[in-house]
ZADO-1210 file (C-alpha; in nm, 4 decimals, padded with zeros to 6 digits):
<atoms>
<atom x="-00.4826" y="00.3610" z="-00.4872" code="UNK" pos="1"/>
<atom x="-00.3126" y="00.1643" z="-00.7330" code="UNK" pos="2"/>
<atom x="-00.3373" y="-00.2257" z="-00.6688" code="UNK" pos="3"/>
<atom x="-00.3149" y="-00.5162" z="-00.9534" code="UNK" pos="4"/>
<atom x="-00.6307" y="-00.6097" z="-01.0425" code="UNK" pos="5"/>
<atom x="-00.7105" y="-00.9330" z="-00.8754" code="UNK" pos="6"/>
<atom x="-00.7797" y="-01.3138" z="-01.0300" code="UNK" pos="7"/>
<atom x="-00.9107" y="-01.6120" z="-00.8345" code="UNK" pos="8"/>
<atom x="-00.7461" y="-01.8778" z="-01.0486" code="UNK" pos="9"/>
<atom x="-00.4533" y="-01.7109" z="-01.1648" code="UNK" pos="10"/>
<atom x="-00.2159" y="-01.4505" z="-01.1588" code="UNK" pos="11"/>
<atom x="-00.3493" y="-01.0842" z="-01.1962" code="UNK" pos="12"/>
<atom x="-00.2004" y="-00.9190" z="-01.5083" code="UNK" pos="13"/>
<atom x="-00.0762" y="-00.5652" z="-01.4103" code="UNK" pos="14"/>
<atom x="-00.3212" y="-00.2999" z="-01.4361" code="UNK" pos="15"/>
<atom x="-00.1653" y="00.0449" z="-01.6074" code="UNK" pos="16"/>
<atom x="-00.0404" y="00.3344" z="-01.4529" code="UNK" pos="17"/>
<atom x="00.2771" y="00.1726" z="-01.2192" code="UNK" pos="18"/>
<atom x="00.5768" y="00.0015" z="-01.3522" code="UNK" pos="19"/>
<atom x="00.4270" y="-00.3574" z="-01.2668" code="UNK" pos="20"/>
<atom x="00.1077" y="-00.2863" z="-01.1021" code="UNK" pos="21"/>
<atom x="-00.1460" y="-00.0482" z="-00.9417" code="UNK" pos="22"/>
<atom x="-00.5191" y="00.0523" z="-00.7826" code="UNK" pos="23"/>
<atom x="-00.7095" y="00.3880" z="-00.5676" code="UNK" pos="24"/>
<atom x="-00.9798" y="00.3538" z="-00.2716" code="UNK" pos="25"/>
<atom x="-01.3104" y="00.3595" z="-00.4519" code="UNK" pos="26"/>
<atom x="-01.5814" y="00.5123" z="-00.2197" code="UNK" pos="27"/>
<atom x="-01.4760" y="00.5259" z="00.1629" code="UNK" pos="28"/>
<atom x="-01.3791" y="00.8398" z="00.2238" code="UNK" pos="29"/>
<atom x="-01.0973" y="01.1442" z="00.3004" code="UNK" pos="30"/>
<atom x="-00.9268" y="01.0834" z="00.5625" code="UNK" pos="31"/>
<atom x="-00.8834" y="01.3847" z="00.7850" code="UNK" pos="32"/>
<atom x="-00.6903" y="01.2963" z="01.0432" code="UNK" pos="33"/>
<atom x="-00.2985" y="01.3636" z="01.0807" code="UNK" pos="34"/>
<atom x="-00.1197" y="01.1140" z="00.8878" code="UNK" pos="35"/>
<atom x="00.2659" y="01.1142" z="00.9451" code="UNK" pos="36"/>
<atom x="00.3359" y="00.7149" z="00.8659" code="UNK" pos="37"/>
<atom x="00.1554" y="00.8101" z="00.5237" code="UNK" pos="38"/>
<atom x="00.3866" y="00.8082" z="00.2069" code="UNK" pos="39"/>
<atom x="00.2831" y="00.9046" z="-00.1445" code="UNK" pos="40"/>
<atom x="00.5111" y="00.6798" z="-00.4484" code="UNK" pos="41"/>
<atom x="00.6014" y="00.8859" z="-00.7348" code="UNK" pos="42"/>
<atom x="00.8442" y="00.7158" z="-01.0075" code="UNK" pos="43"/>
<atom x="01.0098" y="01.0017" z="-01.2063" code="UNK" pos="44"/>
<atom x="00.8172" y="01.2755" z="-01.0581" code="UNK" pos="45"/>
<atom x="00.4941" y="01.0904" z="-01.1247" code="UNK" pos="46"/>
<atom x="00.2254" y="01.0012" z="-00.8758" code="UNK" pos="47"/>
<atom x="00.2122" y="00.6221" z="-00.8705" code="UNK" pos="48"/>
<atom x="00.1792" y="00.4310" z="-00.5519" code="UNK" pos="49"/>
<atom x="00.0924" y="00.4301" z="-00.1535" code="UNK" pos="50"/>
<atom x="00.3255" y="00.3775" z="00.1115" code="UNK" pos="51"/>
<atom x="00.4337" y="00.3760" z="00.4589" code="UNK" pos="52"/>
<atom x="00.7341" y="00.5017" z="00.6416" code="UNK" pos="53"/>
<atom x="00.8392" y="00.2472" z="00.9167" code="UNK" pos="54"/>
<atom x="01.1623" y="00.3792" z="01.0140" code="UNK" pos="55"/>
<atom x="01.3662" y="00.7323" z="00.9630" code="UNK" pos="56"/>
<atom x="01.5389" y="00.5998" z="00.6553" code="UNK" pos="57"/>
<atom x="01.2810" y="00.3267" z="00.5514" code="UNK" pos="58"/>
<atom x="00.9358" y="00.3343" z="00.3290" code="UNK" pos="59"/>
<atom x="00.7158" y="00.0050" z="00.2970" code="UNK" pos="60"/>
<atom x="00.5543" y="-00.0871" z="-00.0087" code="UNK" pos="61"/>
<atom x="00.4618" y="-00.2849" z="-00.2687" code="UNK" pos="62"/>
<atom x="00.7404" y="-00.4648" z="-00.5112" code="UNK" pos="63"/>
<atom x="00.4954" y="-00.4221" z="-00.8184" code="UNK" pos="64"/>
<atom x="00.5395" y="-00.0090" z="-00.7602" code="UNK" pos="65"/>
<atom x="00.9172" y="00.0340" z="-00.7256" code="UNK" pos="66"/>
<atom x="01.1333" y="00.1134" z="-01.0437" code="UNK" pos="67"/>
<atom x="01.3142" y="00.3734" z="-01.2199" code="UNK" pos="68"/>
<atom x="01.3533" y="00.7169" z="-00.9756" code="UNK" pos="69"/>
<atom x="01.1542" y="00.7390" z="-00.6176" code="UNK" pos="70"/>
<atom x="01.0358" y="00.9869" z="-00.4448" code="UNK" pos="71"/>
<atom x="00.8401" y="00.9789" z="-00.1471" code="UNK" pos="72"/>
<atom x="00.5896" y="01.2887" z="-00.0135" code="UNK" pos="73"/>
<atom x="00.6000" y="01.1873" z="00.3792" code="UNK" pos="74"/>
<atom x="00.3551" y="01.2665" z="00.6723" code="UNK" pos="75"/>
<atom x="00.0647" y="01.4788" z="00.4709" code="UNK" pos="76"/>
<atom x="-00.2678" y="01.3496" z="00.3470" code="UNK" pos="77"/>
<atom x="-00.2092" y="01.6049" z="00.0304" code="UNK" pos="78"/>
<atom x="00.0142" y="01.4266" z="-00.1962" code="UNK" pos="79"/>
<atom x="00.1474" y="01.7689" z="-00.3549" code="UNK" pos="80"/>
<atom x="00.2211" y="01.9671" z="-00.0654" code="UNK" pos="81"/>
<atom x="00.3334" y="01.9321" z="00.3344" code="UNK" pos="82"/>
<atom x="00.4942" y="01.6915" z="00.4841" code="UNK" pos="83"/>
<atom x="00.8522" y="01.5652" z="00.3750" code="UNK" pos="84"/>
<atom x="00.9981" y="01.5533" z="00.0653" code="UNK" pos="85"/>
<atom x="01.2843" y="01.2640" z="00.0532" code="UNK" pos="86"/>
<atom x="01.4224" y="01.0284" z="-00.2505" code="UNK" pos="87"/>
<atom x="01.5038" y="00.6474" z="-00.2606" code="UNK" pos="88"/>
<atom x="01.8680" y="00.5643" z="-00.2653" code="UNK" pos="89"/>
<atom x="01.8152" y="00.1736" z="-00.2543" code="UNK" pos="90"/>
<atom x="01.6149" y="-00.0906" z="-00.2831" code="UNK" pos="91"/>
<atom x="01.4782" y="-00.3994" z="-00.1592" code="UNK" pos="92"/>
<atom x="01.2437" y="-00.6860" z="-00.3009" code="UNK" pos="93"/>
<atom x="01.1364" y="-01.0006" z="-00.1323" code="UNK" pos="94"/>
<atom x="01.1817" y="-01.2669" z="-00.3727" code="UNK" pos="95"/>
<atom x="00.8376" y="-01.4176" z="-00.3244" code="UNK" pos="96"/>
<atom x="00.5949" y="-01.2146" z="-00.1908" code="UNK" pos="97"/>
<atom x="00.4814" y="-00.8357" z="-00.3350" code="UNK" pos="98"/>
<atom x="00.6857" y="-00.6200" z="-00.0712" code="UNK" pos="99"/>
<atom x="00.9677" y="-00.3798" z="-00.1189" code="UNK" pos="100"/>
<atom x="01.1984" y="-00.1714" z="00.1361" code="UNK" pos="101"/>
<atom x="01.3257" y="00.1402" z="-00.0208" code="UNK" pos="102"/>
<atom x="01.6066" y="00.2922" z="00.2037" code="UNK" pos="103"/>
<atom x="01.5845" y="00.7141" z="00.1757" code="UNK" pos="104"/>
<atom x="01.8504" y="00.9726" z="00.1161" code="UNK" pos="105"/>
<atom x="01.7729" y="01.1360" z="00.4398" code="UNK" pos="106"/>
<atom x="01.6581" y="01.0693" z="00.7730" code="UNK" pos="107"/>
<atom x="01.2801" y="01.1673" z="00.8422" code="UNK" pos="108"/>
<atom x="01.1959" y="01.2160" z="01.1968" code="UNK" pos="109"/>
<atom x="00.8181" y="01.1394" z="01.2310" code="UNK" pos="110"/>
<atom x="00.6114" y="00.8938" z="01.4198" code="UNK" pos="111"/>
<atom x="00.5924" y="00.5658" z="01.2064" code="UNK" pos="112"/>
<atom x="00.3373" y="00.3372" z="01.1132" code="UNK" pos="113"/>
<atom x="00.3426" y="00.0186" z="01.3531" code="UNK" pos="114"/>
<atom x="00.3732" y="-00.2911" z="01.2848" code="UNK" pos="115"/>
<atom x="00.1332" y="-00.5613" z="01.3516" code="UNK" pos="116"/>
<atom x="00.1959" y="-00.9461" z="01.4302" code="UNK" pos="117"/>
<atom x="00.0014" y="-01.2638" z="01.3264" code="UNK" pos="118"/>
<atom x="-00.2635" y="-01.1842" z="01.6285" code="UNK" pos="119"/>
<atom x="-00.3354" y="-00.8618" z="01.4775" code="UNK" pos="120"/>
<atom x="-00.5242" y="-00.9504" z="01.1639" code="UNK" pos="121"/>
<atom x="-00.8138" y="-01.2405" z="01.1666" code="UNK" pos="122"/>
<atom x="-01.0782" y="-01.3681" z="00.9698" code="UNK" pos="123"/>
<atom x="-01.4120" y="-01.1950" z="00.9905" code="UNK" pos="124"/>
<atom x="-01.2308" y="-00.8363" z="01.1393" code="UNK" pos="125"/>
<atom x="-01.3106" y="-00.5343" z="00.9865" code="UNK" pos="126"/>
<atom x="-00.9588" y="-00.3487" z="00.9125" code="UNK" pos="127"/>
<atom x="-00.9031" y="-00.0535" z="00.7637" code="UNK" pos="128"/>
<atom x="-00.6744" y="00.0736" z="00.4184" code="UNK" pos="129"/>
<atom x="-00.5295" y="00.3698" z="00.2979" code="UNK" pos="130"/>
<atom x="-00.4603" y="00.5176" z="-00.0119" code="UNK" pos="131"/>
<atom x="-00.4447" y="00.8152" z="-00.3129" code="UNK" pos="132"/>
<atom x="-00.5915" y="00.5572" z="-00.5425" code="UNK" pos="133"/>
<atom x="-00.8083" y="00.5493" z="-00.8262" code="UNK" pos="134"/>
<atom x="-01.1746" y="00.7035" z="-00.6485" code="UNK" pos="135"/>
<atom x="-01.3971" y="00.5688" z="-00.9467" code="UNK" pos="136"/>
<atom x="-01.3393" y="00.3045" z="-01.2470" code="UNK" pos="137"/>
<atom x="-01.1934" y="00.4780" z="-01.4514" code="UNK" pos="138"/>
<atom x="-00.9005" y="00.3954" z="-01.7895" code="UNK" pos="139"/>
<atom x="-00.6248" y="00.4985" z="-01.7009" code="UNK" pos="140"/>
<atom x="-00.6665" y="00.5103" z="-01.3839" code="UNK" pos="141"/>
<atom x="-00.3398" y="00.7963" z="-01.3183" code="UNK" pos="142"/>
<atom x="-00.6668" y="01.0390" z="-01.4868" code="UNK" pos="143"/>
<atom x="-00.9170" y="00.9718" z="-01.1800" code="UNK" pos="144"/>
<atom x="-00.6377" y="00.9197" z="-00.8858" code="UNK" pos="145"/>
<atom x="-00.7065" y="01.0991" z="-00.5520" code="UNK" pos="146"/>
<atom x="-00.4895" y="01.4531" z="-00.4210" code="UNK" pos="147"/>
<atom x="-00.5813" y="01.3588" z="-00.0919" code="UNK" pos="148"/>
<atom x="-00.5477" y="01.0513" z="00.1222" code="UNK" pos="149"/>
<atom x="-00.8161" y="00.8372" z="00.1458" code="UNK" pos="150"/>
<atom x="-00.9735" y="00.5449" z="00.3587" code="UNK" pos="151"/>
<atom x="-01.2017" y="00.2797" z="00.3740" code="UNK" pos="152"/>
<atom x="-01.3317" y="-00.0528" z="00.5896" code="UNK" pos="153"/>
<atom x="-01.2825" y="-00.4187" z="00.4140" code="UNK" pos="154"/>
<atom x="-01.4016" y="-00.7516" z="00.5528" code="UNK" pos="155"/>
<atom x="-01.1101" y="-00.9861" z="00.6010" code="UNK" pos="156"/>
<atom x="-01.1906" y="-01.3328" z="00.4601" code="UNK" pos="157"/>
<atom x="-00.8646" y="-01.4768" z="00.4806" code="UNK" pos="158"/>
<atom x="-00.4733" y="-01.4208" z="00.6205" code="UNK" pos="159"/>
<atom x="-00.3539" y="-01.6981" z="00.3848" code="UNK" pos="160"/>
<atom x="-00.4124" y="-01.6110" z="00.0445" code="UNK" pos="161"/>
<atom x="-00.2136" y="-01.5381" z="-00.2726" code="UNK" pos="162"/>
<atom x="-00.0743" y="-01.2098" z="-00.3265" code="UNK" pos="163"/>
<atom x="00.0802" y="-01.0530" z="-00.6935" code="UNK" pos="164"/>
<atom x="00.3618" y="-01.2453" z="-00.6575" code="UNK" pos="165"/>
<atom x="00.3021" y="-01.5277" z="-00.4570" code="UNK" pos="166"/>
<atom x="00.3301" y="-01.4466" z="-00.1161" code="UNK" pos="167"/>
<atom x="00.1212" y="-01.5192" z="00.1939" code="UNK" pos="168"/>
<atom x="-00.1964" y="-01.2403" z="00.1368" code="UNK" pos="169"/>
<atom x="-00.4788" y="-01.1059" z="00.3073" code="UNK" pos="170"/>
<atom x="-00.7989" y="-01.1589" z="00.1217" code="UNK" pos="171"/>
<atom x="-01.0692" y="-00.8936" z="00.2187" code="UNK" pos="172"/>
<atom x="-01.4196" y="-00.8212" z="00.1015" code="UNK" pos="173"/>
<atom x="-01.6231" y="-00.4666" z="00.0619" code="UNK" pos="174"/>
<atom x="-01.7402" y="-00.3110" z="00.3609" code="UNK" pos="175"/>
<atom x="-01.8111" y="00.0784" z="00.2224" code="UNK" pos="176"/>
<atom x="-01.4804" y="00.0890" z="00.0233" code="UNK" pos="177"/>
<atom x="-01.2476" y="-00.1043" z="-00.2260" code="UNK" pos="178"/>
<atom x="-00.8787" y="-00.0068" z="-00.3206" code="UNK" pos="179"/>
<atom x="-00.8573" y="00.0436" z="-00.6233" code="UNK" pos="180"/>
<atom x="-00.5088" y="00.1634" z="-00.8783" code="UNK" pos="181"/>
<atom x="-00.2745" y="00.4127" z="-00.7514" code="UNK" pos="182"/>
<atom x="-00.3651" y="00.2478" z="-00.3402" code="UNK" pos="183"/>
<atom x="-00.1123" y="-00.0167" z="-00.4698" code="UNK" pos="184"/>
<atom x="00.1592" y="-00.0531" z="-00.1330" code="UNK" pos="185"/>
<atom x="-00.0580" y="00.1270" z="00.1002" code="UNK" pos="186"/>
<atom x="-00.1272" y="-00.0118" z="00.4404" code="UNK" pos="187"/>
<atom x="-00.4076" y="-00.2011" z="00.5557" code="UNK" pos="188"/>
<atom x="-00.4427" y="-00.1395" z="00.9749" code="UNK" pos="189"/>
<atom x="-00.5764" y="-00.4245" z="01.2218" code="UNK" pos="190"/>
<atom x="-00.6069" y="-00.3721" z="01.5556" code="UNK" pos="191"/>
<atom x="-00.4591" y="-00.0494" z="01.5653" code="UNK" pos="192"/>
<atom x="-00.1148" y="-00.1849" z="01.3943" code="UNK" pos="193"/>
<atom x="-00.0257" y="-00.2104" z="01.0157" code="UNK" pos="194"/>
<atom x="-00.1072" y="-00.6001" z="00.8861" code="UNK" pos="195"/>
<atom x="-00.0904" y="-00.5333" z="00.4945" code="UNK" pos="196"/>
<atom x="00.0247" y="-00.3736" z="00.1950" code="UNK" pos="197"/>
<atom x="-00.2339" y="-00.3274" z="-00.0852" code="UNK" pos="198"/>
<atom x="-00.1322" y="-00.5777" z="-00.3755" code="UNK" pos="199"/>
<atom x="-00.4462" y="-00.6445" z="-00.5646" code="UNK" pos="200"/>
<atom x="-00.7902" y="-00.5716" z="-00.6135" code="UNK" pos="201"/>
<atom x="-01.0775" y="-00.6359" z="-00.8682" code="UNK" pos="202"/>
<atom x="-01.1927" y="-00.2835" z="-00.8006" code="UNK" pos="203"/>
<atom x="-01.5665" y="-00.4154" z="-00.7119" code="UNK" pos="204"/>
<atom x="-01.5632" y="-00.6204" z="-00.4354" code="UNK" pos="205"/>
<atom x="-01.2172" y="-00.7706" z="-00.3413" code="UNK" pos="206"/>
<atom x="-00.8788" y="-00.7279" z="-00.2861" code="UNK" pos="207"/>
<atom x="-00.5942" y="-00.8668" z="-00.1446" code="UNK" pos="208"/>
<atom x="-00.2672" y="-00.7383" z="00.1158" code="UNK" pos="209"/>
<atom x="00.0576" y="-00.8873" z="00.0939" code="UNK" pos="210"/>
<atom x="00.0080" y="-00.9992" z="00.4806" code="UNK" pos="211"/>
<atom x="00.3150" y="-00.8678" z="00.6469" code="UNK" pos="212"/>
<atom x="00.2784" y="-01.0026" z="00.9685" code="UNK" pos="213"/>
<atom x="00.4293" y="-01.3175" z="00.7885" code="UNK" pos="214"/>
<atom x="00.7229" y="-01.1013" z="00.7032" code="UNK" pos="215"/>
<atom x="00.8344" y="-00.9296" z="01.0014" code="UNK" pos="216"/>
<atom x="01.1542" y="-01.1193" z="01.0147" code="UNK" pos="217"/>
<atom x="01.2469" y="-00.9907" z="00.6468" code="UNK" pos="218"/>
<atom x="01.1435" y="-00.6604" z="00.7338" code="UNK" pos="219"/>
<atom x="01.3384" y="-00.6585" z="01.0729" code="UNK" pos="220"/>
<atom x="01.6465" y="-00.7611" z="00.8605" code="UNK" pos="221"/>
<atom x="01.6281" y="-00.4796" z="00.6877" code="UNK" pos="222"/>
<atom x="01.4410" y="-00.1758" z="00.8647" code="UNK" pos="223"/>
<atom x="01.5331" y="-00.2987" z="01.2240" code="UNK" pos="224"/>
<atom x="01.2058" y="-00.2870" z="01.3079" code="UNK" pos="225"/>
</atoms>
């Protein structure tokens, strides 16, 4: 995953390897599971980011990964083959918190990731994130990146934290993973629905999600959903 690299006190400076930001799930493990909501972010042809497709024209993600040309590998845990190929055609950043919409050039019929509401996410819950991210420390961290789609369980410490750009985050500890860069605008689930999108991380112990359950009406704006 590629996430910023996360600062108590102030705001992270953007790790390498994404236009503004990025991080990869360090331990956890593969995920081997069908994953159609999955998206992998490249920016000109390059792997960069995580994402989500919430809608047949619409991919969540972080605002930190979008920039220059998008493309999106949809529905496969193998970012370089299966699945759907499909390119952005427009997007959309929230002015003050680290989300973007990017509206495709085709429709892509799958099932889509779901999203969750304020009662889905909670202090002390163990959720679950997702990512191609970084597997190791490693510099840069595009060299140690994951092919396939990862996973791992955090401890949520807080819903109202600080996210990369000042928006409303989801603080969450350890549990047998971290995200790390490249996971940057992958989802973090609670209670079976979508609650996050990977922002930052110190690549030890803690990282944050932009907590989109605080967001729903921006995203419903634009997605419909």
């Amino acid at each position: 995953m590629a996430l910023a690299p996360h600062a108590a006190s102030a705001k992270p400076a953007p790790p390498t390897g994404e236009p503004g930001a990025s991080i990869q799930i360090i331990d956890g493990g593969y995920y081997n599971q069908s994953a159609p909501w999955a998206a992998r972010l490249f920016v000109n042809g390059t792997e960069n980011c995580s994402a989500t497709i919430i809608a047949p024209r619409y991919i969540l993600t972080a605002r930190h990964c979008v920039g220059g040309s998008l493309s999106f590998r949809i529905g496969s845990t193998d970012q370089y083959s299966g699945g759907y190929v499909a390119y952005g055609a427009r997007t959309t950043v929230h002015p003050n918190a680290d989300l973007a919409i990017v509206l495709l050039d085709r429709s892509v019929q799958t099932s889509y990731s779901p999203l969750g509401t304020t009662s889905d996410v909670w202090v002390g819950q163990t959720t679950t994130i997702f990512g191609w991210g970084a597997t190791y420390r490693c510099s840069p961290e595009l060299q140690c990146q994951s092919r396939y789609l990862k996973y791992a369980n955090v401890r949520v410490s807080t819903v109202n934290g600080t996210d990369y750009h000042g928006g409303v985050g989801i603080g969450a500890y350890y549990g047998d993973g971290i995200a790390a860069g490249g996971d940057s605008g992958g989802p973090m689930f609670g209670n079976g629905r979508q609650v996050g999108v990977a922002s930052t991380s110190n690549r030890r112990d803690y990282n944050t999600y932009t907590n989109i359950t605080r967001y729903r009406a921006w995203i419903q704006s634009i997605a419909g959903v």
